[in-house]
Residue frames relative to the residue before (quaternion, step in Angstrom):
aa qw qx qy qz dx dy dz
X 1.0000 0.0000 0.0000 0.0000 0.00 0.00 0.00
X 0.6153 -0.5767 0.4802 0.2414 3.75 -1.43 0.52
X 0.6011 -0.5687 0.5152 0.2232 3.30 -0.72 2.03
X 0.5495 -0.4703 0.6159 0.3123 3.44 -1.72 -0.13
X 0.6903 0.5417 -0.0900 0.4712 3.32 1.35 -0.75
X 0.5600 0.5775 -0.2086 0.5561 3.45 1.96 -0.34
X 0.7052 0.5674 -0.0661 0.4199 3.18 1.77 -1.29
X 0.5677 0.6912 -0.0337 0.4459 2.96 1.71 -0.88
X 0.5424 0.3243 -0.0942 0.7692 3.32 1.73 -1.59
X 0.6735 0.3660 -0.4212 0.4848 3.77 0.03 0.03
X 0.6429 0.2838 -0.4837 0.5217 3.98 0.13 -0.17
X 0.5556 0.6201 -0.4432 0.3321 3.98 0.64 -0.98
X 0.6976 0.4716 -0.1599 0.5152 3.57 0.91 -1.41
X 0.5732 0.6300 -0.2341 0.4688 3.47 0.70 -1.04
X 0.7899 -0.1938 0.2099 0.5427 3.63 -0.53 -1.46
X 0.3967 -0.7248 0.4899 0.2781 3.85 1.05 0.39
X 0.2056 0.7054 -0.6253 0.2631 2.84 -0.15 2.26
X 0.3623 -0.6387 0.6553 0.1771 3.17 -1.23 0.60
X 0.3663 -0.6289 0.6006 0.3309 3.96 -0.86 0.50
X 0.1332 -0.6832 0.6939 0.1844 3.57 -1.21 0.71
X 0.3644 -0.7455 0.5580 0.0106 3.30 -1.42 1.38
X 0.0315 0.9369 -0.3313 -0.1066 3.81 0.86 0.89
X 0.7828 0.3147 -0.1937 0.5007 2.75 1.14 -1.12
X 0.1780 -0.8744 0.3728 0.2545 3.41 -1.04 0.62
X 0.1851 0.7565 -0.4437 0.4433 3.18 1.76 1.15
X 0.7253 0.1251 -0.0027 0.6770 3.49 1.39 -1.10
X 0.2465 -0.7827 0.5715 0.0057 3.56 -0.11 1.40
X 0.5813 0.5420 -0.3047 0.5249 3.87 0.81 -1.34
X 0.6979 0.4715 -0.3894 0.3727 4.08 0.49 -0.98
X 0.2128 -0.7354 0.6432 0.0139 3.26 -0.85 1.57
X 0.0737 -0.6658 0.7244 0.1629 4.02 -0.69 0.81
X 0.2477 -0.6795 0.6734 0.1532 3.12 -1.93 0.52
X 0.0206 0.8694 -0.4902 0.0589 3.62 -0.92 0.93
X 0.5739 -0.5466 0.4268 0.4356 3.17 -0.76 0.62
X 0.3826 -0.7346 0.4823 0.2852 3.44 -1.14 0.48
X 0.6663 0.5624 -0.3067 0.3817 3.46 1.22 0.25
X 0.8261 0.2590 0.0427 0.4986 2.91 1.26 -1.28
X 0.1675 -0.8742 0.2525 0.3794 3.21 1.94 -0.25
X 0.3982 0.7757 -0.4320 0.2302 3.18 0.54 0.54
X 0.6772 -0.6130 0.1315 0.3852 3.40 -0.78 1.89
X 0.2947 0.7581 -0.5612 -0.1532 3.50 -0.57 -0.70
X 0.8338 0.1941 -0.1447 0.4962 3.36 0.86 0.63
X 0.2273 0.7866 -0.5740 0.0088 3.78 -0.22 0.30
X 0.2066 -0.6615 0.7174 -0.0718 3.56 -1.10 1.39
X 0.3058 -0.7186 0.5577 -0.2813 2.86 -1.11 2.83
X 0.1627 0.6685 -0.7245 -0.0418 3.77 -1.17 0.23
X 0.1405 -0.7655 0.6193 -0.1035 2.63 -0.39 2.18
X 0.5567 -0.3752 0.5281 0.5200 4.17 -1.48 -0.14
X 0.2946 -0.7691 0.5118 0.2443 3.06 -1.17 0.41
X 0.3390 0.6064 -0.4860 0.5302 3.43 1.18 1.24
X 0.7952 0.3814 -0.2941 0.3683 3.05 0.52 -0.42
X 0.6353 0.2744 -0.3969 0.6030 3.52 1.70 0.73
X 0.6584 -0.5912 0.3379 0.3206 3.23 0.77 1.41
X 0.4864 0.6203 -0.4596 0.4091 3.86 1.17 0.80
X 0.5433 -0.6742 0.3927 0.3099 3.50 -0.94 1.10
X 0.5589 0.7551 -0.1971 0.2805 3.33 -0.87 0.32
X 0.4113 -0.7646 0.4286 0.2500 4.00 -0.64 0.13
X 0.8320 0.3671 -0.1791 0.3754 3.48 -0.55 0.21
X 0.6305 -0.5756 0.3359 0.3980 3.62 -0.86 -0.32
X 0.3026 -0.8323 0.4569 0.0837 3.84 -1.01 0.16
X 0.0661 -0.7655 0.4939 0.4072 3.65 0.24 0.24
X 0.0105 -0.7586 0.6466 0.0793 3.57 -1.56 0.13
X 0.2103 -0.8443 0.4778 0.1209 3.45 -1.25 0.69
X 0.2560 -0.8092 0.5187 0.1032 3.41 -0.66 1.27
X 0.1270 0.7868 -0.5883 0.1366 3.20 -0.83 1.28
X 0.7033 -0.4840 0.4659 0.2325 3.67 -1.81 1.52
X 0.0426 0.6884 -0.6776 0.2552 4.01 -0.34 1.27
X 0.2405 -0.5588 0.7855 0.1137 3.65 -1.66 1.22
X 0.7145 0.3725 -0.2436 0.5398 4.06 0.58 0.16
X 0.2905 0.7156 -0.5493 0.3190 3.95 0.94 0.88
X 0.6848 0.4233 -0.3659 0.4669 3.89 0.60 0.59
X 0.6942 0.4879 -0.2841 0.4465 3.21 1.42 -0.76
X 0.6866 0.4797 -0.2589 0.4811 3.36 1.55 -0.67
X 0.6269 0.4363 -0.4293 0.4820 3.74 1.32 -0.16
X 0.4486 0.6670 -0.4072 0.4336 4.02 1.40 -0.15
X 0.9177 0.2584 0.0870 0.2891 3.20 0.25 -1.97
X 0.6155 0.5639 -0.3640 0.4131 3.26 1.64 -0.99
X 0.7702 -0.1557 0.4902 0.3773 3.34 -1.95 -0.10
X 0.4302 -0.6816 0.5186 0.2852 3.69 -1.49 0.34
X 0.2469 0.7199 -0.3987 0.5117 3.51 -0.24 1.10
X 0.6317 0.4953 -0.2209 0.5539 3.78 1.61 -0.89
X 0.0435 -0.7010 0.7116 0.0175 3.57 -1.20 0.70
X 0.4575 -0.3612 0.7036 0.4063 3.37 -1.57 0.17
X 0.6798 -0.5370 0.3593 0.3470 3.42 -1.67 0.90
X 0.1026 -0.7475 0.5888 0.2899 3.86 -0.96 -0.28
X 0.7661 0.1425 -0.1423 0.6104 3.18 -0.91 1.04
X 0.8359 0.2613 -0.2961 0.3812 3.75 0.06 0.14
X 0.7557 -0.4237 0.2815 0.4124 3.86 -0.74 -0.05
X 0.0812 -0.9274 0.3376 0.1391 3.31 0.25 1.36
X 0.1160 0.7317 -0.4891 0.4604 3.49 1.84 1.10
X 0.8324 0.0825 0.1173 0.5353 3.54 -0.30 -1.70
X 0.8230 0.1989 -0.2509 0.4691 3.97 0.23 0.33
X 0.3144 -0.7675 0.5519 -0.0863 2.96 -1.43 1.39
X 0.2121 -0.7632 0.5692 0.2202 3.75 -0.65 0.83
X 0.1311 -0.7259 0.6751 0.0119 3.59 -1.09 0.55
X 0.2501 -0.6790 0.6624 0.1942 4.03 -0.78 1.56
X 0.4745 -0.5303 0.6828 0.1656 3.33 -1.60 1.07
X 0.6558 0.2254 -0.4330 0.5759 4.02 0.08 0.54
X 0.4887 0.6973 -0.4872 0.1940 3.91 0.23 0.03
X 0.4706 -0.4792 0.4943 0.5519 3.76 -0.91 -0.42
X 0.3824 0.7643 -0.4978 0.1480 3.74 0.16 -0.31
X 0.6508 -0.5728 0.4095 0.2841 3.87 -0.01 1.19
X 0.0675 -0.6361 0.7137 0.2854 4.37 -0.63 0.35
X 0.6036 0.4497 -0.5728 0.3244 3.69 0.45 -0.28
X 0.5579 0.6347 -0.3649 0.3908 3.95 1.01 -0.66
X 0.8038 0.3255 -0.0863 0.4904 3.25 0.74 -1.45
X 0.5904 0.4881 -0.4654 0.4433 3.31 1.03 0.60
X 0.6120 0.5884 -0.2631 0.4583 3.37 1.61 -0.45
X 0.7424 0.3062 -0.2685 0.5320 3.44 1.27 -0.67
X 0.4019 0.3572 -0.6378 0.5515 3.75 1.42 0.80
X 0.8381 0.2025 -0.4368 0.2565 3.96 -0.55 0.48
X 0.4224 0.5753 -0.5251 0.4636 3.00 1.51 0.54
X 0.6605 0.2912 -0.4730 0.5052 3.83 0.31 -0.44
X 0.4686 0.6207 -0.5708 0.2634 3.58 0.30 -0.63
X 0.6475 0.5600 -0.1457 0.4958 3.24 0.60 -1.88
X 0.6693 0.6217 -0.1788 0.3656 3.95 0.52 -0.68
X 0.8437 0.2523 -0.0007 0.4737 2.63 0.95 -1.36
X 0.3308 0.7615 -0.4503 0.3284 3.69 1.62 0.32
């Protein structure tokens, strides 16, 4: 699966984003935004991994992203899918950067929210 760092040089190249770092309670939390309108279309997290109900010690990065297809991918996909965290678990979907989850998949649903969220 695609690094946090794989993802990063792929929105940069892509739609030339820059990660905004707001909060400084959580330095590591990259938002992703449109570069016009700023609106979210991505935010990459290293949450515990207790606290998405995954087995285990330590932290995890994961990326939460806006999807018109967030039931079919928590049904059908590889393991690697979460119901969103923290975000609307209707239209956004968390995905663990160490998972099986497909980079061709998760590169499609970073330009599907892109595309969403304009």
């Amino acid at each position: 699966m695609a690094t946090r760092e794989d993802i990063l040089a792929y929105v940069k190249k892509t739609f030339r984003t820059e990660p905004d770092y707001p909060w400084r309670r959580f330095p590591e939390y990259a938002v992703l935004r449109h570069e016009g309108n700023g609106k979210w279309y991505g935010l990459i997290l290293n949450l515990p991994k207790a606290r998405l109900g995954l087995e285990g010690e330590g932290n995890i990065d994961v990326i939460n992203l806006k999807s018109d297809h967030v039931l079919d991918i928590l049904v059908n996909s590889a393991s690697g899918a979460l119901p969103a965290y923290h975000m609307n678990k209707k239209h956004w979907i968390t995905l663990v950067l160490d998972g099986d989850f497909p980079d061709g998949e998760l590169y499609g649903l970073i330009d599907e929210s892109h595309g969403l969220t304009q």
